[in-house]
C-alpha positions in Angstrom: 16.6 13.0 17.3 20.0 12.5 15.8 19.1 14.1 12.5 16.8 17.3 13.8 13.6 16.2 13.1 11.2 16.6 15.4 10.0 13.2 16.9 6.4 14.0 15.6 7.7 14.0 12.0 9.2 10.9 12.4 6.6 9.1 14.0 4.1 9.8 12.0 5.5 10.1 8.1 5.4 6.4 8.3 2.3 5.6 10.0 0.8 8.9 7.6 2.8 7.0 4.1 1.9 3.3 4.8 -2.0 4.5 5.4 -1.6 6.4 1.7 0.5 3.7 0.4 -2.1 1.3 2.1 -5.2 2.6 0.3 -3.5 3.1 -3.1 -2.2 -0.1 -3.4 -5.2 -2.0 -1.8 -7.6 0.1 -4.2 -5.3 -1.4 -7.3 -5.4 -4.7 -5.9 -9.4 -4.7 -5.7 -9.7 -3.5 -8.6 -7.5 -6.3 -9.9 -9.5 -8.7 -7.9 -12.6 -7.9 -9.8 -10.8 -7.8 -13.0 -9.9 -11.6 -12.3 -13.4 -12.5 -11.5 -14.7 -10.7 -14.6 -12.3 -12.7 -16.4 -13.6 -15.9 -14.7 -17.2 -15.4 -15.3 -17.5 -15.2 -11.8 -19.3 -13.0 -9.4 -18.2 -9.3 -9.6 -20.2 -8.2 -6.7 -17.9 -5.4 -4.1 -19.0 -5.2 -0.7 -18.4 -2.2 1.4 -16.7 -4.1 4.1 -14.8 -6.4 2.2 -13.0 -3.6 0.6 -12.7 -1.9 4.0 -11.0 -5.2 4.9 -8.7 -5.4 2.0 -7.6 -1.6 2.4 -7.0 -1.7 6.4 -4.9 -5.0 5.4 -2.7 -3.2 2.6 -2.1 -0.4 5.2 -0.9 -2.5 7.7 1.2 -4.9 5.3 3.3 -1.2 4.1 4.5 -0.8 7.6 7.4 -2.9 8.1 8.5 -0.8 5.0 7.1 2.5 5.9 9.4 1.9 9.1 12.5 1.2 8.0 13.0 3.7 5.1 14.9 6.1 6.9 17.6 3.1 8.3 20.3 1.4 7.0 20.5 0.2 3.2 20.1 -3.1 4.4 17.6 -3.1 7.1 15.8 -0.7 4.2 15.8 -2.9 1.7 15.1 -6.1 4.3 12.0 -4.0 5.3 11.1 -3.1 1.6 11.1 -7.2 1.3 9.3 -7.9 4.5 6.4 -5.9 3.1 6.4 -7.5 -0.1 6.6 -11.3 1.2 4.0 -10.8 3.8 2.0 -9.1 0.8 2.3 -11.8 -1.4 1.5 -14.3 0.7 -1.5 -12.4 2.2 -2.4 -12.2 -1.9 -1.8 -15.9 -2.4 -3.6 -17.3 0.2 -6.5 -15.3 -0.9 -6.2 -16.4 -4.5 -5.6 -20.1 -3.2 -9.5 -19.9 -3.1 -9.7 -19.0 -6.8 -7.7 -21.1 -8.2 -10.3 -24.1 -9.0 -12.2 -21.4 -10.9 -8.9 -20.7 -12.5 -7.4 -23.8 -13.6 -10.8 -25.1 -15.2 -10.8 -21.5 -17.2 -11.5 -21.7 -21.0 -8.0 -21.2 -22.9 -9.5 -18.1 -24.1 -9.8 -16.5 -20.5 -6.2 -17.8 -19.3 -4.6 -14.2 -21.2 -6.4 -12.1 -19.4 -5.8 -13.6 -16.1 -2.5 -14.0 -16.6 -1.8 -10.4 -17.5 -4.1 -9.7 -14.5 -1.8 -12.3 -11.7 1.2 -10.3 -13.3 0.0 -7.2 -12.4 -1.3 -8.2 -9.1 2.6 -9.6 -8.6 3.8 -6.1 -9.7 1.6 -4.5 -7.1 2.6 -6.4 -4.5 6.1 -5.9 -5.1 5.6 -2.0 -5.6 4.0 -1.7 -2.6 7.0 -1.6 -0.2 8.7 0.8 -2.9 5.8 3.0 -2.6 5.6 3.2 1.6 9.4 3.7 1.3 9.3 6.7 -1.0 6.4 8.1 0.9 7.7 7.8 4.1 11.2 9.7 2.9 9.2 12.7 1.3 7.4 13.4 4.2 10.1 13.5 6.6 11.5 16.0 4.2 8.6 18.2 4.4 9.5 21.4 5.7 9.0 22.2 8.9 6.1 24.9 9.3 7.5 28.2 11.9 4.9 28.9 14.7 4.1 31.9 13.5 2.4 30.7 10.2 0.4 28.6 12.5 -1.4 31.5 14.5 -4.5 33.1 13.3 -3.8 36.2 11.9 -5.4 39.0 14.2 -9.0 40.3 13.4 -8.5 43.6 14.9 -8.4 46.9 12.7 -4.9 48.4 12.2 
């Protein structure tokens, strides 16, 4: 590599940041999810595998960010974006299927979603941030010597 990082380190600080990245910002955004259906009246019920669904999603949505934050300014900030559009619209089309419930809200509920859609939009746009400064702290890990690695010898001195 160019910069003397072993091609391990590179590989995997982004694949290893968008899967943290991934289940932080996918655990915020069901969270939020349930916060909007508690605001709805509707049901608040979390199923194992939907939120397995919604995790493995947000981990493969940082990526395209996760990738490209060691690159050019440009292609960083183009991947940052990427992440965040294909978020987004992930998001919307899912919330396309609450927003019957939504619109026929009492005036007193539309606050509280409101504040919640903003956040959910703030998440969404953080989440690219977040893979990008992942990815760059763990390619600056430093790099472990082989001796720490070895098992230190049993024997009696």
């Amino acid at each position: 590599m160019r910069d003397g990082r072993p091609l391990g380190r590179v590989i995997w600080a982004p694949v290893a940041a968008a899967a943290l990245s991934g289940l932080v910002i996918g655990g915020l955004a069901r969270l939020l999810m349930r916060g909007i259906a508690l605001a709805v009246g509707g049901l608040t019920g979390m199923s194992l595998a939907g939120t397995v669904a919604i995790l493995v999603a947000f981990v493969v949505l940082a990526l395209p960010a996760a990738v490209t934050a060691a690159a050019r300014p440009a292609i960083m900030h183009a991947g940052r974006w990427v992440t965040a559009a294909l978020t987004g619209l992930v998001a919307a089309r899912t919330g396309l299927g609450d927003a019957k419930i939504i619109v026929l809200a009492d005036d007193d509920q539309l606050t509280p979603i409101t504040m919640l859609v903003v956040a959910f939009a703030a998440i969404v746009v953080a989440h690219g941030r977040l893979a990008q400064h992942l990815t760059r702290r763990f390619r600056a890990l430093p790099h472990a010597p082989a001796e720490a690695l070895r098992t230190p010898d049993a024997r009696p001195v």
